[in-house]
C-alpha positions in Angstrom: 95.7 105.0 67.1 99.1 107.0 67.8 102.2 105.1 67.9 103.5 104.0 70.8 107.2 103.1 71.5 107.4 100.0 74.3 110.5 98.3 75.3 109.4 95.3 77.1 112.6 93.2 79.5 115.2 95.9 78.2 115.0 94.8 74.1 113.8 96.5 71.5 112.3 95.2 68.7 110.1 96.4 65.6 107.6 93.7 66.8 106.6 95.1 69.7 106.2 98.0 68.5 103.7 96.6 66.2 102.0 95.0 69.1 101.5 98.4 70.6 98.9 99.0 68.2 97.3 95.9 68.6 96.7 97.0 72.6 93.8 99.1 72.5 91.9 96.3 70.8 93.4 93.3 73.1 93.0 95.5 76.9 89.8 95.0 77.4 90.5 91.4 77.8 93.0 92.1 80.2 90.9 94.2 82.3 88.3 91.4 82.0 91.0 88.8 83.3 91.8 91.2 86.4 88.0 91.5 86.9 86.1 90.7 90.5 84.4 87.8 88.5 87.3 85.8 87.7 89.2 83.2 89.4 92.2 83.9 91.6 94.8 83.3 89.0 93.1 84.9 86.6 92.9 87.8 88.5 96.8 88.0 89.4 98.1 86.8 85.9 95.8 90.2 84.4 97.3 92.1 87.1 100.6 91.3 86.4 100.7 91.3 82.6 99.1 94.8 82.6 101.4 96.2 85.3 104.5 94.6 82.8 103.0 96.2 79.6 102.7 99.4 81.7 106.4 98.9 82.9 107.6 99.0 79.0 105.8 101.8 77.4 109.2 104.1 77.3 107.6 107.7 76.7 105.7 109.6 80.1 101.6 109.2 80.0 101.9 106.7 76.8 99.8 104.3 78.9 97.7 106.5 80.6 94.8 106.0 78.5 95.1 102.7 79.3 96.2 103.0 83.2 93.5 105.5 83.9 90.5 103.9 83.5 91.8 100.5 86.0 91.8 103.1 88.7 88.4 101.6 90.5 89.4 97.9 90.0 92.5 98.6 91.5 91.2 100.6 94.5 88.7 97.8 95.0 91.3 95.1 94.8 93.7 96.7 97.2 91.0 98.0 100.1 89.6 94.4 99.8 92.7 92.9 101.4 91.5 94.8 104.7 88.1 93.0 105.0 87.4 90.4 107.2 87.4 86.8 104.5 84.2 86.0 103.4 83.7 82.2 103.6 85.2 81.6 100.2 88.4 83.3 101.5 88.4 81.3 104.9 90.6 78.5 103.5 94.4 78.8 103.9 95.0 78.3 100.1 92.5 80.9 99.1 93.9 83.4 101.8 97.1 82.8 100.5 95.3 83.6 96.6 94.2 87.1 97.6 97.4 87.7 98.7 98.8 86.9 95.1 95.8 89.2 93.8 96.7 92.4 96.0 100.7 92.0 95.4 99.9 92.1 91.7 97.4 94.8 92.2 99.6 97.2 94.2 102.7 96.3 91.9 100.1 97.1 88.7 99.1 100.3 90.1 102.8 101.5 91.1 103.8 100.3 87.6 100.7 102.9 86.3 102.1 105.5 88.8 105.8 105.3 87.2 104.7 105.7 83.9 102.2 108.3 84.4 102.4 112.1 83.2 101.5 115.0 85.3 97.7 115.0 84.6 97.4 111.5 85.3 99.3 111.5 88.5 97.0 113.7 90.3 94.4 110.8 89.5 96.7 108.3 90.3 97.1 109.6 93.9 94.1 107.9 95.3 96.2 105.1 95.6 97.3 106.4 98.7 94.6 105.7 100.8 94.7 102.0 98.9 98.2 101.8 99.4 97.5 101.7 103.6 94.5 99.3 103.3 97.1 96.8 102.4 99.5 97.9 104.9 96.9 97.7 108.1 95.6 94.4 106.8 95.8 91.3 108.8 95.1 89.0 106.4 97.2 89.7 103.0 100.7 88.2 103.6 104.1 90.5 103.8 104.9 90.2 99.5 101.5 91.9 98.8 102.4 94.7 101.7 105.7 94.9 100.5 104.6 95.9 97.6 101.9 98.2 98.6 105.0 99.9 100.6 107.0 99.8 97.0 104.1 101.5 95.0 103.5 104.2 97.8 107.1 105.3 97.5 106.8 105.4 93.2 103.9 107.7 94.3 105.7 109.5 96.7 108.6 109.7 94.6 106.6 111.2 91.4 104.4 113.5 93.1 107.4 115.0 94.7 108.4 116.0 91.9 105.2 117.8 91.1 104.9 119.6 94.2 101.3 121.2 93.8 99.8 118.2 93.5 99.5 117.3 96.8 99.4 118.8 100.8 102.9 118.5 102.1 101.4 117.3 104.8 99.9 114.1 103.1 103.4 113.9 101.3 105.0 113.2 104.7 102.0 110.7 106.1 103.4 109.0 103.3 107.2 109.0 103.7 106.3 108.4 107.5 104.4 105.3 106.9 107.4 104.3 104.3 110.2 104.3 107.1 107.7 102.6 109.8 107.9 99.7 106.9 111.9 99.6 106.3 113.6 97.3 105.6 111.0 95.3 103.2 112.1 91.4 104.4 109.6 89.4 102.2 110.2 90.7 98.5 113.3 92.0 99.1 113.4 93.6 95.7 110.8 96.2 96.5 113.3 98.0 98.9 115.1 99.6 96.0 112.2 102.3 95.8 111.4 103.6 99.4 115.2 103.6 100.0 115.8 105.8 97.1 112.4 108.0 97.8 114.3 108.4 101.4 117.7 109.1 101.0 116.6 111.3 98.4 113.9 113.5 101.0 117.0 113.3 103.4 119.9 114.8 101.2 117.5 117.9 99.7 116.0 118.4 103.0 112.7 117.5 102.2 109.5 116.6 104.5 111.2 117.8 107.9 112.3 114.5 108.7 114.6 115.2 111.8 111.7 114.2 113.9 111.6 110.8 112.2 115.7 110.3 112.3 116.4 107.7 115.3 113.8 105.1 113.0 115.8 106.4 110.1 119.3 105.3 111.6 117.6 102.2 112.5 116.0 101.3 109.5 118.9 101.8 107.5 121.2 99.7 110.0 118.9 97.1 109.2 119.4 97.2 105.4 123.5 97.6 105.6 123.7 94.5 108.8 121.2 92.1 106.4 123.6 91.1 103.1 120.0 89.6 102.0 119.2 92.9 101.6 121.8 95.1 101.4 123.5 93.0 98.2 120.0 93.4 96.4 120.5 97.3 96.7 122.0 99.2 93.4 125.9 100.0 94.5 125.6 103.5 94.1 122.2 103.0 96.4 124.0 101.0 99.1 126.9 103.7 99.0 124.4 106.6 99.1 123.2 104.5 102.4 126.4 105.1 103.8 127.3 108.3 102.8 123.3 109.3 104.8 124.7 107.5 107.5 128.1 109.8 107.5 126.0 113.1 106.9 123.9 112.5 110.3 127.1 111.1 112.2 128.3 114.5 111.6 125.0 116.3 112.3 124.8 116.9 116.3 121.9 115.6 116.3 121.1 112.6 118.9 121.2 109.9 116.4 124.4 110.9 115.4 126.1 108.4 117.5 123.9 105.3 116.6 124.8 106.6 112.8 128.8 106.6 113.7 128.6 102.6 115.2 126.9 101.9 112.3 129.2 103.5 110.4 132.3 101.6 111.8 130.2 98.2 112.0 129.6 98.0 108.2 133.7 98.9 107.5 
Protein backbone atom coordinates (compact mmCIF):
# COMPACT_ATOMS: atom_id res chain seq x y z
CA UNK A 1 0.00 0.00 0.00
CA UNK A 2 1.43 3.62 -0.57
CA UNK A 3 2.17 5.68 2.39
CA UNK A 4 -0.07 7.83 3.60
CA UNK A 5 0.68 10.91 5.84
CA UNK A 6 -2.51 11.61 8.49
CA UNK A 7 -2.52 14.12 11.12
CA UNK A 8 -5.34 13.28 13.22
CA UNK A 9 -6.60 16.45 16.23
CA UNK A 10 -3.65 18.71 14.92
CA UNK A 11 -0.55 16.13 16.23
CA UNK A 12 1.63 14.33 14.43
CA UNK A 13 3.07 11.33 15.40
CA UNK A 14 5.13 8.33 13.71
CA UNK A 15 2.19 6.15 15.05
CA UNK A 16 -0.28 7.24 13.06
CA UNK A 17 1.37 7.11 10.36
CA UNK A 18 1.81 3.49 10.95
CA UNK A 19 -1.76 3.15 11.42
CA UNK A 20 -2.34 4.46 7.93
CA UNK A 21 -1.28 1.34 6.67
CA UNK A 22 -3.11 -0.68 8.84
CA UNK A 23 -6.47 1.20 7.15
CA UNK A 24 -7.06 -0.61 4.06
CA UNK A 25 -7.24 -3.86 6.04
CA UNK A 26 -9.46 -2.30 9.12
CA UNK A 27 -12.18 -0.05 6.59
CA UNK A 28 -14.13 -2.56 5.74
CA UNK A 29 -15.23 -2.87 9.24
CA UNK A 30 -16.03 0.64 9.34
CA UNK A 31 -18.13 0.58 6.47
CA UNK A 32 -19.81 -2.47 7.96
CA UNK A 33 -20.48 -0.40 11.24
CA UNK A 34 -22.11 2.48 9.13
CA UNK A 35 -24.09 -0.26 7.30
CA UNK A 36 -28.23 -0.17 6.83
CA UNK A 37 -28.04 -3.41 9.08
CA UNK A 38 -26.65 -2.03 12.09
CA UNK A 39 -28.06 -0.40 15.10
CA UNK A 40 -28.41 3.30 15.40
CA UNK A 41 -25.22 3.94 17.24
CA UNK A 42 -23.49 1.80 15.31
CA UNK A 43 -24.39 3.46 12.41
CA UNK A 44 -23.45 7.15 13.63
CA UNK A 45 -20.17 6.04 15.70
CA UNK A 46 -18.91 4.41 11.78
CA UNK A 47 -20.05 7.59 10.33
CA UNK A 48 -18.31 9.63 12.49
CA UNK A 49 -14.97 7.84 12.94
CA UNK A 50 -14.71 7.58 9.09
CA UNK A 51 -15.55 11.20 8.44
CA UNK A 52 -12.56 12.02 11.39
CA UNK A 53 -9.97 9.63 9.67
CA UNK A 54 -11.02 11.38 6.45
CA UNK A 55 -10.64 14.83 8.21
CA UNK A 56 -6.75 13.89 9.01
CA UNK A 57 -5.38 12.39 5.85
CA UNK A 58 -3.11 15.74 5.06
CA UNK A 59 -2.29 15.20 1.23
CA UNK A 60 -5.49 15.95 -1.57
CA UNK A 61 -7.27 12.43 -2.78
CA UNK A 62 -5.10 10.38 -0.10
CA UNK A 63 -8.50 9.02 1.10
CA UNK A 64 -10.28 8.86 -1.99
CA UNK A 65 -9.82 5.28 -2.41
CA UNK A 66 -11.35 4.99 0.63
CA UNK A 67 -14.14 7.92 0.39
CA UNK A 68 -15.17 6.83 -3.05
CA UNK A 69 -16.63 3.69 -2.71
CA UNK A 70 -19.13 5.05 0.61
CA UNK A 71 -20.65 7.14 -2.06
CA UNK A 72 -24.10 4.84 -2.18
CA UNK A 73 -24.30 4.29 1.64
CA UNK A 74 -24.03 7.80 2.05
CA UNK A 75 -26.62 8.92 -0.59
CA UNK A 76 -28.89 6.27 0.98
CA UNK A 77 -28.43 7.51 4.45
CA UNK A 78 -28.91 11.14 3.72
CA UNK A 79 -32.26 10.83 1.15
CA UNK A 80 -33.64 8.48 3.89
CA UNK A 81 -34.03 11.34 6.37
CA UNK A 82 -36.90 12.58 3.84
CA UNK A 83 -39.10 9.45 4.05
CA UNK A 84 -42.02 9.27 5.94
CA UNK A 85 -40.70 6.80 9.50
CA UNK A 86 -41.37 3.45 9.13
CA UNK A 87 -42.90 2.06 12.36
CA UNK A 88 -39.44 1.32 13.88
CA UNK A 89 -38.71 5.04 13.44
CA UNK A 90 -42.19 6.17 14.87
CA UNK A 91 -40.81 6.47 18.49
CA UNK A 92 -39.43 9.82 19.63
CA UNK A 93 -36.12 8.25 20.73
CA UNK A 94 -35.55 6.46 17.48
CA UNK A 95 -36.54 9.71 15.43
CA UNK A 96 -34.27 11.51 17.38
CA UNK A 97 -31.49 8.30 16.37
CA UNK A 98 -31.86 8.91 12.65
CA UNK A 99 -31.18 12.25 13.26
CA UNK A 100 -27.71 11.32 14.89
CA UNK A 101 -27.28 8.91 11.74
CA UNK A 102 -27.84 11.71 8.98
CA UNK A 103 -25.72 14.54 10.92
CA UNK A 104 -22.88 12.04 10.91
CA UNK A 105 -23.60 11.03 7.40
CA UNK A 106 -23.68 14.53 5.91
CA UNK A 107 -20.69 15.63 8.15
CA UNK A 108 -18.84 12.12 6.72
CA UNK A 109 -19.56 13.00 3.27
CA UNK A 110 -18.48 16.82 3.54
CA UNK A 111 -15.32 15.48 5.36
CA UNK A 112 -14.85 13.16 1.90
CA UNK A 113 -15.65 16.21 -0.13
CA UNK A 114 -12.78 18.38 1.65
CA UNK A 115 -10.28 15.97 1.20
CA UNK A 116 -11.01 14.95 -2.16
CA UNK A 117 -8.85 15.63 -5.48
CA UNK A 118 -10.20 16.74 -8.68
CA UNK A 119 -11.24 13.32 -10.15
CA UNK A 120 -12.95 12.42 -7.10
CA UNK A 121 -14.87 15.61 -6.73
CA UNK A 122 -16.80 15.25 -9.79
CA UNK A 123 -18.08 11.94 -8.14
CA UNK A 124 -18.50 13.51 -5.00
CA UNK A 125 -21.05 16.03 -6.38
CA UNK A 126 -23.97 13.83 -6.17
CA UNK A 127 -24.19 14.83 -2.77
CA UNK A 128 -25.92 17.66 -3.85
CA UNK A 129 -29.15 16.34 -4.55
CA UNK A 130 -28.50 14.41 -0.94
CA UNK A 131 -27.50 17.37 0.63
CA UNK A 132 -31.34 18.92 0.03
CA UNK A 133 -33.13 15.64 1.01
CA UNK A 134 -31.95 16.57 4.41
CA UNK A 135 -32.67 20.08 4.07
CA UNK A 136 -36.67 19.52 2.94
CA UNK A 137 -37.00 16.86 5.55
CA UNK A 138 -39.50 17.14 8.32
CA UNK A 139 -38.42 14.69 10.34
CA UNK A 140 -34.41 14.90 10.85
CA UNK A 141 -33.82 17.56 13.53
CA UNK A 142 -31.86 21.05 12.78
CA UNK A 143 -27.94 19.44 13.79
CA UNK A 144 -28.36 16.87 10.99
CA UNK A 145 -29.62 19.87 8.48
CA UNK A 146 -27.08 21.99 9.72
CA UNK A 147 -24.84 19.97 8.69
CA UNK A 148 -26.19 18.92 5.38
CA UNK A 149 -26.07 22.98 4.93
CA UNK A 150 -22.18 22.72 6.09
CA UNK A 151 -21.23 19.84 3.60
CA UNK A 152 -23.14 21.59 0.69
CA UNK A 153 -21.04 24.66 1.12
CA UNK A 154 -17.42 22.30 1.33
CA UNK A 155 -18.98 21.19 -2.01
CA UNK A 156 -19.72 24.31 -3.19
CA UNK A 157 -16.57 25.69 -2.05
CA UNK A 158 -14.28 22.91 -3.78
CA UNK A 159 -16.04 22.66 -7.02
CA UNK A 160 -15.74 26.37 -7.39
CA UNK A 161 -12.59 25.97 -7.55
CA UNK A 162 -12.83 23.56 -10.44
CA UNK A 163 -15.05 25.36 -12.50
CA UNK A 164 -15.79 22.73 -15.33
CA UNK A 165 -17.08 20.52 -13.08
CA UNK A 166 -20.27 21.61 -12.76
CA UNK A 167 -23.27 24.08 -14.57
CA UNK A 168 -22.98 27.43 -13.03
CA UNK A 169 -26.30 27.30 -12.88
CA UNK A 170 -26.42 24.21 -10.34
CA UNK A 171 -23.41 26.13 -8.56
CA UNK A 172 -25.82 28.96 -7.71
CA UNK A 173 -29.02 26.52 -6.71
CA UNK A 174 -26.53 25.70 -4.28
CA UNK A 175 -25.21 28.97 -2.86
CA UNK A 176 -28.97 29.98 -3.04
CA UNK A 177 -30.20 27.21 -0.91
CA UNK A 178 -26.97 28.01 1.46
CA UNK A 179 -28.20 31.75 2.25
CA UNK A 180 -32.03 30.56 2.53
CA UNK A 181 -30.28 28.43 5.61
CA UNK A 182 -28.05 31.31 7.30
CA UNK A 183 -27.39 31.70 10.12
CA UNK A 184 -27.04 27.82 11.16
CA UNK A 185 -28.67 28.16 15.03
CA UNK A 186 -28.46 24.40 16.15
CA UNK A 187 -24.67 23.41 15.55
CA UNK A 188 -23.43 26.65 15.52
CA UNK A 189 -20.01 25.43 14.42
CA UNK A 190 -21.07 24.53 10.98
CA UNK A 191 -21.56 28.24 10.10
CA UNK A 192 -17.81 28.71 9.63
CA UNK A 193 -18.21 27.11 6.09
CA UNK A 194 -21.23 28.64 4.17
CA UNK A 195 -20.10 32.05 5.58
CA UNK A 196 -16.73 31.64 4.11
CA UNK A 197 -18.23 29.88 0.71
CA UNK A 198 -20.33 33.37 0.71
CA UNK A 199 -18.33 36.17 1.52
CA UNK A 200 -15.92 34.59 -0.68
CA UNK A 201 -18.69 34.38 -4.00
CA UNK A 202 -19.46 38.04 -2.88
CA UNK A 203 -15.95 39.67 -2.92
CA UNK A 204 -14.80 37.94 -6.46
CA UNK A 205 -18.12 38.46 -7.91
CA UNK A 206 -19.13 35.13 -8.31
CA UNK A 207 -22.72 33.48 -8.99
CA UNK A 208 -24.57 36.97 -9.75
CA UNK A 209 -25.74 37.27 -6.37
CA UNK A 210 -27.16 40.86 -6.42
CA UNK A 211 -30.52 39.32 -6.87
CA UNK A 212 -30.04 37.38 -3.58
CA UNK A 213 -28.55 40.58 -1.56
CA UNK A 214 -31.54 41.90 0.80
CA UNK A 215 -31.40 37.85 2.34
CA UNK A 216 -27.70 38.44 2.27
CA UNK A 217 -27.82 41.73 4.51
CA UNK A 218 -30.15 39.86 6.52
CA UNK A 219 -28.57 36.83 7.06
CA UNK A 220 -25.47 38.30 7.97
CA UNK A 221 -27.12 40.79 10.52
CA UNK A 222 -28.22 37.83 12.02
CA UNK A 223 -24.77 36.26 12.59
CA UNK A 224 -23.03 39.82 13.75
CA UNK A 225 -26.51 40.65 16.35
CA UNK A 226 -26.29 36.73 17.80
CA UNK A 227 -22.60 36.74 20.02
CA UNK A 228 -23.66 32.82 20.10
CA UNK A 229 -22.79 32.88 16.80
CA UNK A 230 -20.87 35.55 15.80
CA UNK A 231 -18.02 34.68 18.74
CA UNK A 232 -17.83 31.11 17.22
CA UNK A 233 -16.75 32.75 13.77
CA UNK A 234 -12.80 32.90 12.95
CA UNK A 235 -11.77 36.81 13.63
CA UNK A 236 -10.58 37.42 10.43
CA UNK A 237 -14.15 35.72 9.26
CA UNK A 238 -16.30 37.94 11.51
CA UNK A 239 -14.09 41.03 10.24
CA UNK A 240 -14.52 39.89 6.59
CA UNK A 241 -18.42 39.94 7.64
CA UNK A 242 -18.05 43.50 8.24
CA UNK A 243 -15.92 44.59 5.79
CA UNK A 244 -19.12 42.69 3.10
CA UNK A 245 -21.32 44.72 5.01
CA UNK A 246 -19.21 48.07 4.27
CA UNK A 247 -18.65 47.07 0.44
CA UNK A 248 -22.62 46.92 -0.13
CA UNK A 249 -23.25 50.03 2.24
CA UNK A 250 -21.26 51.69 -0.37
CA UNK A 251 -22.82 49.89 -3.40
CA UNK A 252 -26.15 51.94 -4.44
CA UNK A 253 -27.77 49.23 -4.41
CA UNK A 254 -31.23 48.99 -2.21
CA UNK A 255 -29.73 47.00 0.50
CA UNK A 256 -27.21 49.44 0.99
CA UNK A 257 -29.01 51.17 3.73
CA UNK A 258 -30.02 47.98 5.78
CA UNK A 259 -26.09 47.14 5.30
CA UNK A 260 -25.11 50.84 6.80
CA UNK A 261 -27.60 50.30 10.24
CA UNK A 262 -26.09 47.21 10.55
CA UNK A 263 -22.94 48.59 10.18
CA UNK A 264 -23.35 51.24 12.98
CA UNK A 265 -25.41 48.65 15.17
CA UNK A 266 -22.48 46.16 15.58
CA UNK A 267 -19.89 49.44 16.47
Amino acid sequence: EDDLEIELLGQEDQSLCDFSGLLPSLFPFLIDWAGAHQAGYLRKLGFGVIASLASAFRQPASFDRFGLPLIPLLNATLFQADHAPLCFWEDPEQLEARSGIVRNAAFCAAALVSAAGSEALARYSCFYPAFCAVLDSKIVNGLAKDNAVGGMARLLQALLRQPDSAQRAELRAMMERIIRALPLKHDIAENAAPVSVLLSCLKRHELDLDDHLPQIVESLGSILSQPQISEGLEPWSRKEVLDCLQEISKSGSPSAPQALELLRSSC
